[in-house]
N, C-alpha and C positions, 0 to 999 in steps of 0.2 A: 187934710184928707182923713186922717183918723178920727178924730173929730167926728167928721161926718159918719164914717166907717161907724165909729162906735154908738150913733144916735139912729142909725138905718136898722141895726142890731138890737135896740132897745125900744123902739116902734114897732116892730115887725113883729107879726102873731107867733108867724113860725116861717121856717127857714128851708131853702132847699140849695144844698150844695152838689152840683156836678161836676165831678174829674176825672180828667184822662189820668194816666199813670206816667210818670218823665222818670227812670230809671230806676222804674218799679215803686213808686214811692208819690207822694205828692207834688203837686210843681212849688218850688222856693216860694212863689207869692204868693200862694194858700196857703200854704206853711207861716208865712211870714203874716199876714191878714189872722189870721186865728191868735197868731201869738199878740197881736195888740190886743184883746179882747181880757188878755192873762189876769191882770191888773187890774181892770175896772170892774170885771164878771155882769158884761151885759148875757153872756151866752149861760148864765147860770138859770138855770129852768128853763130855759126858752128850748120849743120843740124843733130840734133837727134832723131833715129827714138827708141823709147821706148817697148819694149815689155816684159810683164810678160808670165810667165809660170806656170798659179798654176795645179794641178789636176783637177780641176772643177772648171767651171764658177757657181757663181759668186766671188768663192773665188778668191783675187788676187785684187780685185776694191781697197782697202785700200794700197796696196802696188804699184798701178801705179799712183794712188794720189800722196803718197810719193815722188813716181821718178817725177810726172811731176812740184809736186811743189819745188823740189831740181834742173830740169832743167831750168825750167822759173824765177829762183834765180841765175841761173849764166845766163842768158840773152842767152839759145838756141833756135835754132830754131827749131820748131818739129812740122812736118808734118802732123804726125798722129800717133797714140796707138793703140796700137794692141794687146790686150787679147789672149792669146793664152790656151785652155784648154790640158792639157797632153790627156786628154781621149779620145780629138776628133782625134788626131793626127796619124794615119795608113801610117805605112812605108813602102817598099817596100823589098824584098830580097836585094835586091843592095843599102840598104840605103837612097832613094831616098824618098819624101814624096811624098804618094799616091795622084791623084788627089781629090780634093771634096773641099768642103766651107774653109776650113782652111789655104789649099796652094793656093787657089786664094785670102785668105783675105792678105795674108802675101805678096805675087808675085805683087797683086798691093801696098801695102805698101812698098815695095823696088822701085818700079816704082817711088814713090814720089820720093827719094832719087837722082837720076840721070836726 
């Protein structure tokens, strides 16, 4: 499984990692998935774009610290962080995310990517 972990990582143009926050912090398997990467430096240059997911903002600032100082330790490159609050987030019938502040912070942070 790392194996693959680490060949999906070194394929991939660029990357996008979303987390909730598990007692403020990363959850252990994203903690532990990054930390296999240490060693081989598939994630060195490659573009990651980081984004949390807590309930509410400001929750969640302690948890993208985590990930950006666990990205900028394996030498990625990351564009921009993107905070995302569950509360503000309004979907659509068809699944689609409603217009407003959220899907344009998110729509131009994938624009970096490309």
């Amino acid at each position: 499984m790392v194996l693959t972990w680490r060949q999906q990582w070194r394929q991939a143009r660029a990357i996008i990692i979303s987390t909730p926050a598990y007692l403020d912090n990363l959850p252990g398997v994203l903690k532990n998935a990054l930390d296999w990467l240490a060693t081989s430096g598939e994630a060195d240059g490659k573009m990651v774009l980081p984004i949390t997911f807590p309930p509410t903002l400001p929750r969640g600032e302690h948890v993208m610290q985590s990930l950006l100082w666990s990205l900028q330790a394996l030498h990625a490159r990351i564009p921009a962080n993107v905070p995302l609050a569950q509360a503000d987030l309004k979907f659509a019938e068809n699944g689609d995310l409603e217009e407003g502040e959220s899907r344009s912070l998110l729509a131009a942070a994938l624009d970096l990517l490309s």
